[in-house]
Each structure stands twice: as structure tokens, then as C-alpha cells.
Residue, then its C-alpha position, 0 to 999 in steps of 0.5 A: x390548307x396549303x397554298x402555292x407559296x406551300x409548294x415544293x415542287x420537282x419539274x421533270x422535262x426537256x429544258x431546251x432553250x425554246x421548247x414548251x416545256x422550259x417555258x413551262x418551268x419559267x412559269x411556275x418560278x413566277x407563281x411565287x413557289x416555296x421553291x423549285x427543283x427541276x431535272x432536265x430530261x435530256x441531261x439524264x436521258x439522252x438520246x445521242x446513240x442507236x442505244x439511246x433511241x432503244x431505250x427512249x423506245x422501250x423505256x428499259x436499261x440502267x439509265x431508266x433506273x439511275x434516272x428513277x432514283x434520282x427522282x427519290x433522292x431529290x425529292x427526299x433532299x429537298x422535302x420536295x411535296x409536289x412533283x410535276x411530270x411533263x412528259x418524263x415518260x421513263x417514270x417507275x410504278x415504283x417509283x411514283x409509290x415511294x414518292x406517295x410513301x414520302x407524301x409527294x403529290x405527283x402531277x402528269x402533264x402531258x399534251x400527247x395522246x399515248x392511246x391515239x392512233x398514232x401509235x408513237x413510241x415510249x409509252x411503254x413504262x408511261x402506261x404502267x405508271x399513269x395509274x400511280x399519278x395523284x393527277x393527269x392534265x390532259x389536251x383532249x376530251x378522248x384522253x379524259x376516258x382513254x386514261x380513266x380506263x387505264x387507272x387514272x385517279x382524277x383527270x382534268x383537261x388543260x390547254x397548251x398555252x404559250x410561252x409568254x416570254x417567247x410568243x410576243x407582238x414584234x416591238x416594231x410594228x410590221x408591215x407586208x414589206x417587212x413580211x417575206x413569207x407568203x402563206x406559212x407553215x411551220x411544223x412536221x408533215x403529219x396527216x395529208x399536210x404534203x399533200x395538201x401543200x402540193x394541191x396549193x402549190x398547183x393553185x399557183x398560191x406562194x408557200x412558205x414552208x419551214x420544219x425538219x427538212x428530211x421529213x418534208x423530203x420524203x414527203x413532198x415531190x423534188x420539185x414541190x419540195x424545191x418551191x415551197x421549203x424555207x429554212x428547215x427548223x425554226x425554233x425559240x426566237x427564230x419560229x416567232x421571227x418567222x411567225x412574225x415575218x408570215x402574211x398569213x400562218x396557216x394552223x392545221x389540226x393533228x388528226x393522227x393525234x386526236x388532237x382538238x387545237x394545235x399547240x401554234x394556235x395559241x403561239x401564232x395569236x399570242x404573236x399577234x399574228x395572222x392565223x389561217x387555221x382548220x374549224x374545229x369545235x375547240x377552235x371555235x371556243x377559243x377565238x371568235x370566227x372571223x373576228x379573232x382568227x379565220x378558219x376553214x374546213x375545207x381545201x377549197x374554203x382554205x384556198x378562197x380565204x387564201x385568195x381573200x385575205x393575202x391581199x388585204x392587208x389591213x383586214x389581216x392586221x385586224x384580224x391579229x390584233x383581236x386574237x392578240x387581245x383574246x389570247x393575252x386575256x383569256x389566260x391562255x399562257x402557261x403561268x395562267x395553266x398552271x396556277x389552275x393545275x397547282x390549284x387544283x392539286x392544292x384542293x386535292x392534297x387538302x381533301x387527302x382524296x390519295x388513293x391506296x395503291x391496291x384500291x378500287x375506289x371509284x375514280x372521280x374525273x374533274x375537266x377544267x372549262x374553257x377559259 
């Protein structure tokens, strides 16, 4: 049976300093491969032009098929035997099946939902393709049956985790006089968040809102938007220095996306910080209420733990601290995510459970449980 030091592994992603998913590939060169390869997303398929945001929509064009063979040809090269999708959308049926013929496993990582009522773009050729995946890691119990229903072979759930070299403690302890953002949020107006922020504005509360500067704008009132936005995007360093810099982190859930918990739950604990997020069933298996987070559920509940606690500074500090601990112990980091993801390709590959691409068979899903 192989084991990880077994693995070859092609990573296809965004590798943008601060993103997700260059955290992701730093995690798995620490897992003690045989030996990574990665291709990187925004190298093969830019998205510069009127002509890019096309193909991006519609995943069609020379791009999508040089891209596709590049694939094969590093696989081929570097006897690559597993290959680790995060979120390469403009992956081929066909060429998920000549990597099968070259005996790859081929794993799809991927926390947005591609059947959410969000309807966003580029799932086009993703949704032809998933049933060609040997393994889907999925966010979200929804997903789990939204992708058995469209082919998938075995489907796990997963968390988002944090990047371990990114979302960190301050090396300095901290104090409110170091911390110059009031209630924070940063991230995209999806859902009622505009709103919402509006409605605390009016309550007299001190926002601190930082994300893409043109969505908020069409979002919020000149006025509103004129009180509470800080800063535009915060990215890498900058989002944890912001995150660090807030007495309170407020933490919502997106609803548009059938998402369970919010990927900054896990990067506002995971920075020792405090977090003010929406009740969830996910949230509450995560972190213990009112003792390694706070949560509301309610605009009328979000606003009176505002008034409790942006006071009290001390029971915010503990409060962050034990989510801290929770976050760091539970395996809640991307080396801990993906060791279990890779395990469990490892099991599969030893079980030779790879389908034909014509079969019926009954499908078999497998949910991971909560750390």
C-alpha cells in the first residue's frame, strides 16, 4: 500500500501570494511527498482581457485546450500518480480520462458550491468533468448529494481550514490601544451584509469595513459607505494585520452560497482574535458558544453582544485566546486537511475501487467527521 512519501503529486491552483490556495500548496510540500509539481492558474489562464473574462465564463477556446495539455504532458514527465485540483475549473472529461489511462488519481478540491443558488460563472466544463474526478472534497453537506447526483464517484466533506504560516497570534501582545478598528468586517457585500451594516450604522455602532471597494459602493448609501469603509482589500499580511488590529471581527455566513461556516472563521481564531459570528450548526460544532467564540442569530442579538463585549476588553481577550487553542488543536489547518484528503486517496488507490469511465456501478460516498 503506498504512503504519502509514495505520492507524486501535481497541484493545480491560484498561487497568488496570500490566496487559500498557495497555502494549500505549502502544506502539502510539508507532508513529506515523494515530490510536487504545481501549475499555477493565473499563469495558464489569465484573466487580463474582455477575451479572458469570456473564456473564464464559458471555459471554451485555445487556452482551455493548451492548458489541458499541459496537464498530460507534466503528468507524463514527471510519472506524477496523483493529481490535486483546487478549483482548476477548465479541466477536460477527456483529459481526466487519459490521466486515469496514465493510472493518476485525480482529487477535486473545492469549497464553492457549483449548484448554489448563487448561480456564479465558470462551472460550465467543471460540471462535465466532475464525474471524471476519482475524489471530491467538498465544504458542505448539500454538496455531498448535489455531486452524487451529477456522477461523483466518492465524495468526502472537508473543512476550509487556515493557512498556518499566514493566520498567526501577533508576536506582540495586543491591547485596545493597539487596536484601531472598531466592529470589523472584511470580505464582499454578499447576501444582506449592506444592509445589515447600514442598520448598525443607524444604531450609532463604530464599523470598520474593508473589501473591494466598487462592490461596497454600489452597495451601500455615499453616506454609509463614507462612515464605515476602511482601506479597500486586505489581502496576505494586511488581512491578518487588519484582523489583529479589530476589537471585534464580525464573521457572517454566505447564505447565497449554501455555505455552513465562513472560510474567516477558522482565520480570525487561527489569529487569536476576537470573533462575532452568525449561529450556525456548523459553527456550534466547531467552537464552543460563549466560550471560544460568540454568536448571533439575529440583527437584534449581533447588536446587544456588540454593546456587551466591545467594552470588555478582557472577556474579548479570553474569549480569543480559547478559540486560538480550539483552532490550533482540532486540526483545523490545511497540513492537517490535507493529510486526511491524501489518506484517504491512499485507501482508495490501495482498494483500486477506480470506476470504468462507462460504469454504473453504485457510487459510495465517504463524509470525513468533524475534527
Amino acid at each position: 500500500m503506498k504512503g504519502l512519501k509514495d505520492l507524486r503529486v501535481l497541484f493545480v491552483g491560484t498561487a497568488a501570494s496570500g490566496s487559500a490556495s498557495k497555502g494549500r500548496l505549502k502544506a502539502l510540500e510539508r507532508l513529506g511527498l515523494d515530490g510536487i509539481w504545481s501549475i499555477d492558474l493565473s499563469e495558464y489562464l489569465p484573466v487580463v482581457s474582455l477575451l479572458d473574462k469570456i473564456c473564464l465564463r464559458t471555459q471554451i477556446g485555445p487556452k482551455i485546450a493548451r492548458f489541458n495539455r499541459e496537464i498530460l504532458n507534466v503528468a507524463r514527465l514527471n510519472r506524477i500518480n496523483v493529481l490535486f485540483s483546487d478549483k482548476a475549473l477548465s479541466l477536460s472529461p477527456a483529459a481526466l480520462h487519459k490521466l486515469r489511462g496514465m493510472d493518476v488519481f485525480t482529487i477535486d478540491y473545492l469549497i464553492d458550491n457549483p449548484f448554489g443558488p448563487r448561480n456564479d460563472p465558470g462551472f460550465r466544463l467543471f460540471k462535465k468533468a466532475l464525474p471524471a474526478f476519482d475524489l471530491h472534497a467538498v465544504q458542505r453537506q448539500s454538496s455531498v448529494k448535489d455531486f452524487k447526483d451529477h456522477g461523483g464517484r466518492e465524495v468526502v466533506t472537508t473543512l476550509v481550514g487556515y493557512d498556518r504560516d499566514l493566520h498567526f497570534p501577533s508576536p506582540i501582545p495586543l491591547t485596545d490601544k493597539d487596536r484601531t478598528r472598531n466592529v470589523s468586517f472584511i470580505g464582499s457585500p454578499y447576501d444582506n451584509r449592506a444592509e445589515f451594516f447600514t442598520s448598525l450604522c443607524h444604531q450609532n455602532v463604530l464599523l470598520d469595513i474593508s473589501g473591494p471597494r466598487s462592490r461596497w459602493e454600489k452597495a451601500l448609501a455615499p453616506e454609509i459607505m463614507k462612515a464605515i469603509f476602511r482601506q479597500g482589500e486586505l489581502v496576505g499580511n494586511a488581512y491578518r494585520e487588519g484582523i489583529w488590529k479589530s476589537k471585534i471581527n464580525l464573521c457572517f455566513v454566505t447564505k447565497s452560497n449554501m455555505d455552513e461556516v465562513a472560510q474567516r472563521s477558522y482565520e480570525i481564531t487561527a489569529a487569536a482574535a476576537f470573533m462575532l459570528a452568525e449561529r450556525t450548526p456548523r459553527h456550534l460544532e466547531l467552537f464552543k458558544e460563549d466560550e471560544e467564540a460568540i454568536f448571533f442569530s439575529s440583527f437584534e442579538e449581533c447588536l446587544a453582544k456588540i454593546r456587551q463585549y466591545l467594552p470588555d476588553e478582557a472577556a474579548r481577550n479570553r474569549v480569543a485566546a480559547a478559540g486560538h487553542a480550539r483552532t490550533t488543536s482540532s486540526g483545523y489547518d490545511h497540513d492537517s486537511i490535507l493529510r486526511k484528503i491524501l489518506t484517504k486517496a491512499i485507501e482508495l488507490m490501495a482498494q483500486n475501487k477506480q470506476l470504468p469511465c462507462d460504469s454504473q456501478a453504485q457510487r459510495v460516498t465517504h463524509t470525513f467527521s468533524a475534527p
